[in-house]
FILOFI-129536 format. One record per residue (C-alpha): x, y, z; residue in one letter. Coordinates in steps of 0.001 Angstrom, whole numbers. Each point is the difference from the previous one (the first is absolute). Layout:
REM FILOFI-129536
R       X       Y       Z rest
R       X       Y       Z    A
...
This chain:
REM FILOFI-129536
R       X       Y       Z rest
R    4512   75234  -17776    X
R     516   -2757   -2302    X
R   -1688     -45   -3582    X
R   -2950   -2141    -400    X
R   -2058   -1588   -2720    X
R   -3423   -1330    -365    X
R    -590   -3822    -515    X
R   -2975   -2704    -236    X
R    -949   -2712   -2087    X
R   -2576     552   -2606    X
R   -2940   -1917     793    X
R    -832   -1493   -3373    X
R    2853   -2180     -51    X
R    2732     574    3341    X
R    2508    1617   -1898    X
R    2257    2645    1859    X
R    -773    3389   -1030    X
R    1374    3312    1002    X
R   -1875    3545    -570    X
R    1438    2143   -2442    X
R     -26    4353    -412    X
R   -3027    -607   -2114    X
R   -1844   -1467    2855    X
R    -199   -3399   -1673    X
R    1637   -3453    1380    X
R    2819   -1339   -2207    X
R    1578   -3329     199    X
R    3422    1713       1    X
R    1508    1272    3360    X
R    2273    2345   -2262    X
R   -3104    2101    -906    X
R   -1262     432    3298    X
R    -601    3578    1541    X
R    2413     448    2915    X
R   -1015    1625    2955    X
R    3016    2266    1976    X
R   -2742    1393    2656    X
R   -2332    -833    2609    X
R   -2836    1892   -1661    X
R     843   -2084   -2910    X
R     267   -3007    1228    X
R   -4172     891    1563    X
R    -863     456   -3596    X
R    1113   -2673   -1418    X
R   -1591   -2182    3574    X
R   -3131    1353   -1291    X
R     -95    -662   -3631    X
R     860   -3841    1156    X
R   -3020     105    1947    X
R   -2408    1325   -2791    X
R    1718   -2426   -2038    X
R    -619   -2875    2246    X
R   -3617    1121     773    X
R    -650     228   -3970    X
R    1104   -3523    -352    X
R    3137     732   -2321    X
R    2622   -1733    2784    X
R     630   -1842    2985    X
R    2789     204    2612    X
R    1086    3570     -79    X
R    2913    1156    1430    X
R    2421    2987       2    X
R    3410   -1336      99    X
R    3345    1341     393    X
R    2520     972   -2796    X
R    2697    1674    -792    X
R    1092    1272   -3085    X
R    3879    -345   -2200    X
R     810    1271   -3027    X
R   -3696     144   -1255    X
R    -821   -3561    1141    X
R   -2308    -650    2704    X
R    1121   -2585    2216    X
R   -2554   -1336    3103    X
R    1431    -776    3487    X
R   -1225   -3554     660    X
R     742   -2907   -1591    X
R   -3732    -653    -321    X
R    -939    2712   -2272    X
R    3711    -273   -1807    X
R   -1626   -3614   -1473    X
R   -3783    1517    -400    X
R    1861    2720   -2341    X
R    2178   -2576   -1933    X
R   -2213   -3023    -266    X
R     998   -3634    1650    X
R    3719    -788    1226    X
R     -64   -2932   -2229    X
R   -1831   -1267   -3596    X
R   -2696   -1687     967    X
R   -2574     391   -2949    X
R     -68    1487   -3478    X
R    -339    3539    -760    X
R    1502     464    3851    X
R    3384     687    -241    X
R    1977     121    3404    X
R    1287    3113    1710    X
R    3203    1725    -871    X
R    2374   -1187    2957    X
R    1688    3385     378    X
R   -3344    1496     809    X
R   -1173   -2137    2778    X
R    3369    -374    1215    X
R     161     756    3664    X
């Protein structure tokens, strides 16, 4: 099986969050609780879908990573940039992505 973490966007303001070991959604992929089993993975679908009926986020998904010396890396491009920020500068206080981390 391949690991997994638990992502939305917080509804207050969009931002990508990711839920933590405390049970709490951080903006910061790196503190997210990894799941490495399928009953796992069902918890963490069902605290998403308190969460979203409780209003704290929208769009949550369970996506796919995998895991290198301590850094969590997702699969797809697409959540890659949601972790990092924008692949360019495009406003202040929004710094672009690290290159080597959305690198394909």
């Amino acid at each position: 099986m391949v690991d997994k973490v638990l992502t939305a966007n917080r509804l207050t303001d969009g931002v990508a969050v990711w839920l933590n070991a405390a049970g709490q959604w951080t903006t910061s992929l790196q503190e997210a609780i990894v799941a490495r089993h399928a009953e796992a993975v069902d918890a963490l679908e069902q605290i998403g879908k308190q969460s979203y009926a409780d209003n704290k986020v929208v769009d949550v998904n369970v996506v796919e990573v995998k895991e290198t010396n301590g850094v969590i890396w997702p699969l797809r491009l697409r959540e890659r940039i949601r972790a990092e920020g924008p692949t360019m500068e495009y406003a202040a206080n929004y710094r672009a992505a690290d290159p080597e981390f959305i690198a394909v």
